[in-house]
N, C-alpha and C positions, 0 to 999 in steps of 0.2 A: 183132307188135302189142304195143307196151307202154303202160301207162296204171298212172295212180292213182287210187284211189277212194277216198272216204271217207263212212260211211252212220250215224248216231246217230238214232234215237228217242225222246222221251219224253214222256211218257202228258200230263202239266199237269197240269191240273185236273178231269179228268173220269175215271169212274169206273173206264172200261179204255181203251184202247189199239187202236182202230179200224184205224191207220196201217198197211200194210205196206209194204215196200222190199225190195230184192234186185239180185243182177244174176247173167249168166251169159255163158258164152263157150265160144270156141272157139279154134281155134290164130288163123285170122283174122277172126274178126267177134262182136261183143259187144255184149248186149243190157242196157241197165239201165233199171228201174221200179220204179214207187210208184205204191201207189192207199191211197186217203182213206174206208173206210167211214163211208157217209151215214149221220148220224142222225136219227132219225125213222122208222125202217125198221127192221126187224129185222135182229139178227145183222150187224151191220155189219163185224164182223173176219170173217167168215164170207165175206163180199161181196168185201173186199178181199183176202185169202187166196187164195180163188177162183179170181179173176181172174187175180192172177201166176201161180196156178200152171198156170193153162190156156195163159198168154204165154209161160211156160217151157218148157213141152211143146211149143208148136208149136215154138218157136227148137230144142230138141234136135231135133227128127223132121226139121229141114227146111236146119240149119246145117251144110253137109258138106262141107268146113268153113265155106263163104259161104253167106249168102241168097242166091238169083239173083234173086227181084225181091221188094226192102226195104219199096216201099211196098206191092205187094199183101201181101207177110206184114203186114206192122204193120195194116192195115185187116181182114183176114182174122182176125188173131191177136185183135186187142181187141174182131173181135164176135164170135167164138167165145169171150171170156171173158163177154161178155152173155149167150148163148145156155144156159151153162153155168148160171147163175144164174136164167134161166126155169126150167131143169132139177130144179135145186135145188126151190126153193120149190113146183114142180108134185108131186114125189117126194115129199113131206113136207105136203104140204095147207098150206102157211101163207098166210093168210089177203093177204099181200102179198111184195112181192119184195126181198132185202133188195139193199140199192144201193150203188154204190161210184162214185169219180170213177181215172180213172189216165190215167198219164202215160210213154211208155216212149218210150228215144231208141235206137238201135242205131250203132255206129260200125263199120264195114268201110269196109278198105282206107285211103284220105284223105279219107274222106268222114262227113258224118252225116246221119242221119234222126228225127224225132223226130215222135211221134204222140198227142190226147190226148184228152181224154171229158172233162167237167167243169170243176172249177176247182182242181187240183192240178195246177205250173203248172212248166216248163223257163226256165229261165234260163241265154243262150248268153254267154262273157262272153271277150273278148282282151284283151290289153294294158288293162287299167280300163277297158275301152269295154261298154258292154252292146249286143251285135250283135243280139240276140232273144230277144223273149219271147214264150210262149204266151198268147192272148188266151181268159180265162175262157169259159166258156159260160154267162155269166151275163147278167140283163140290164142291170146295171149297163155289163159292157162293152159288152153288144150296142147301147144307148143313147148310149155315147160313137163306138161304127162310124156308126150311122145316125143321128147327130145336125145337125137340119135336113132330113134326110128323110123320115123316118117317126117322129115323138114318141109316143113310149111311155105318157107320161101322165102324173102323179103320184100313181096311185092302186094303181099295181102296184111291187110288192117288187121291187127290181133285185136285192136279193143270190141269189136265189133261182135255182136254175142250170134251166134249160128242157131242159139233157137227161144222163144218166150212166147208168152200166151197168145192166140191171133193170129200165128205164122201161117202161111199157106198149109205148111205141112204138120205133122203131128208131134206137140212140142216134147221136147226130152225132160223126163223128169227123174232125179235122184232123190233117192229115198234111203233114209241110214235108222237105224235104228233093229232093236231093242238096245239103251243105252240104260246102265242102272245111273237109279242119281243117289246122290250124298248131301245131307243139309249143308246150305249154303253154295253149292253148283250156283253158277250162273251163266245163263243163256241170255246173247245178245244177237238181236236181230235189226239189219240196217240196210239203209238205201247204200247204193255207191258215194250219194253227196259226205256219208263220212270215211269209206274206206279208201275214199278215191285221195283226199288229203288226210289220212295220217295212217302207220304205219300198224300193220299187225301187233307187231312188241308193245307198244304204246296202248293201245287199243285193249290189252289184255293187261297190262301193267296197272292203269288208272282204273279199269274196272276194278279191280283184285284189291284196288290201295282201299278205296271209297266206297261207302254207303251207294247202295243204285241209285237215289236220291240227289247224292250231289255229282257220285264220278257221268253218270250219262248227260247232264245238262252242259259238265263243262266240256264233255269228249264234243258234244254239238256246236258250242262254242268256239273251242280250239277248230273244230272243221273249217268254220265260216269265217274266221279269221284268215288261215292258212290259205281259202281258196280265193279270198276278196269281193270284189264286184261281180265275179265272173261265179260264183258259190252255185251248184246248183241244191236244188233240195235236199235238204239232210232229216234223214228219219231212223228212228231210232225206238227200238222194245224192247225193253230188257225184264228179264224174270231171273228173280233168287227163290231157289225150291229150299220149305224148309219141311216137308216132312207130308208121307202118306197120311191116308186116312186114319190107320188105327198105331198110330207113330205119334210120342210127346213132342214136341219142337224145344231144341234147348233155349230158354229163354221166354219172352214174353214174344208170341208171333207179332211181326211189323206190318202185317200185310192182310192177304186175304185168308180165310177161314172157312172152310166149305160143308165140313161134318156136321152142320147144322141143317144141311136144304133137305128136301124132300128129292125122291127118284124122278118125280117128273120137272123140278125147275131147271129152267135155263138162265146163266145170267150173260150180256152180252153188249159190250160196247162198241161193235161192229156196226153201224147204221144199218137196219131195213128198208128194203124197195117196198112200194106197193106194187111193183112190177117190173120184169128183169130190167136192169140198165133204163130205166126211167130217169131223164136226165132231172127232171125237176127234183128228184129223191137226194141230189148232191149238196155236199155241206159248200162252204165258200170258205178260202182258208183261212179270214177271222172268225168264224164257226167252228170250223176244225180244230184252231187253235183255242178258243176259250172252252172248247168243249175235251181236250186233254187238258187244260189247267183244271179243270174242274172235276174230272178223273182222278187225279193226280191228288187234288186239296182233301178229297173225300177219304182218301185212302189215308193220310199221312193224318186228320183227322177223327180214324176211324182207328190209327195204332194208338194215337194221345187218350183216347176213353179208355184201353186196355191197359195202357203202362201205369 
């Protein structure tokens, strides 16, 4: 399995850094996510944290080296990162549940899957064509699906998402997939802090123009521009697939390369707890962030000894 990734954070305008991202893998199958602590809620890095890292443990416990069925893990995985987060807040008496939105897509063999809770949101994109997107769980969209059938009203908040990790009740999750992929597909995965200022077209346009390297730094950029002082977090993962296991990559691969591990490794930039939602186990977001530049250095690094 070879691919490239590329993952950036950054805080905007608010006070910390809600965002988490990651990914992880195996020799054949690879999982990548991001989730969006709600705010309004308590501990929202806490929430999103959580979450991956409950996503990450099942994908190690259960990746050997494939998932045998993608979609029960991805539905399985992302309400046991809900459950994990009832867990939380019951263990520690807080008065409410802190919440998170995520999004996680898995690629084994020629295929993908992708799964999501909220409004942090997959963007599937070939040749400058946007193939798919993740449809918010908000009522904004849910008002443009059932419009002409059920009218929502004009007196309810569409932006307001009706369900994410934490909720009282049991969160809604979409699940798509078997997707074939094609070298060079690219799957981008984001907070609201980018889709929220710029425009789907754009979004898949500058992907499709640029290297993932340069087009995702400056789609982040362009975000925090557009949104000013008031920016909130903008995050951002993106993966170019270039080819299966037993598949040449055309070209010199830029990325990762996996037909080398053995059945039992795992690799995994996903931070481990020593224990669920252990707050002391959180990055700070100068941690977070020198700890994706240094992600980042290794990998672009790691294509320069190859080329």
């Amino acid at each position: 399995m070879r691919f490239s990734v590329y993952q950036i954070s950054r805080r905007g305008g608010r006070e910390k850094n809600e965002d988490r991202m990651g990914y992880c893998y195996t020799r054949d199958s690879g999982l990548f996510a991001l989730a969006d602590g709600m705010g309004g809620h308590p501990e929202g890095e806490v929430a999103s944290q959580l979450s991956l890292q409950t996503l990450a443990g099942a994908f190690q416990n259960e990746a050997k080296p494939t998932l045998k069925d993608v979609r029960r893990f991805l539905n399985e995985a992302v309400l046991a990162g809900h459950h994990a987060l009832l867990r939380y807040a019951t263990e520690r008496a807080l008065m409410d549940t802190p919440r998170t939105t995520l999004v996680a897509c898995v690629m084994q063999g020629r295929e993908a899957w992708w799964a999501h809770c909220g409004d942090s949101r997959l963007y599937f994109v070939r040749g400058g064509k946007l193939l798919a997107r993740t449809r918010d769980h908000s009522y904004s969209e849910l008002q443009e699906s059932l419009v002409g059938v059920v009218p929502l009203g004009d007196k309810v908040n569409r932006n307001v998402l009706f369900t994410c990790l934490g909720s009282p009740g049991k969160p809604v999750v979409d699940i798509v997939g078997p997707v074939s992929l094609q070298p060079g597909d690219r799957v981008l995965l984001c907070s609201d802090g980018l889709w929220g200022s710029i425009e789907d077209e754009d979004i898949t346009r500058q992907l499709a123009s640029l290297p993932i390297t340069e087009s995702v730094p400056e789609l982040v950029e362009e975000a925090l521009r557009i949104a000013g002082e008031k920016s909130d977090n903008v995050t951002v993962l993106t993966v170019e697939w270039e080819s299966a296991e037993d598949e040449e990559a055309e070209g010199d691969s830029a990325g990762i390369r996996t037909e080398e591990l053995g059945d039992d490794v795992f690799a995994s930039t996903i931070q481990s707890a020593v224990g669920p939602g252990n707050p002391d186990d959180l990055l700070d977001d100068d941690e977070i962030e020198r700890s994706i530049r240094e992600i980042n250095e290794a990998i672009k690094r790691s294509a320069q000894k190859r080329s």
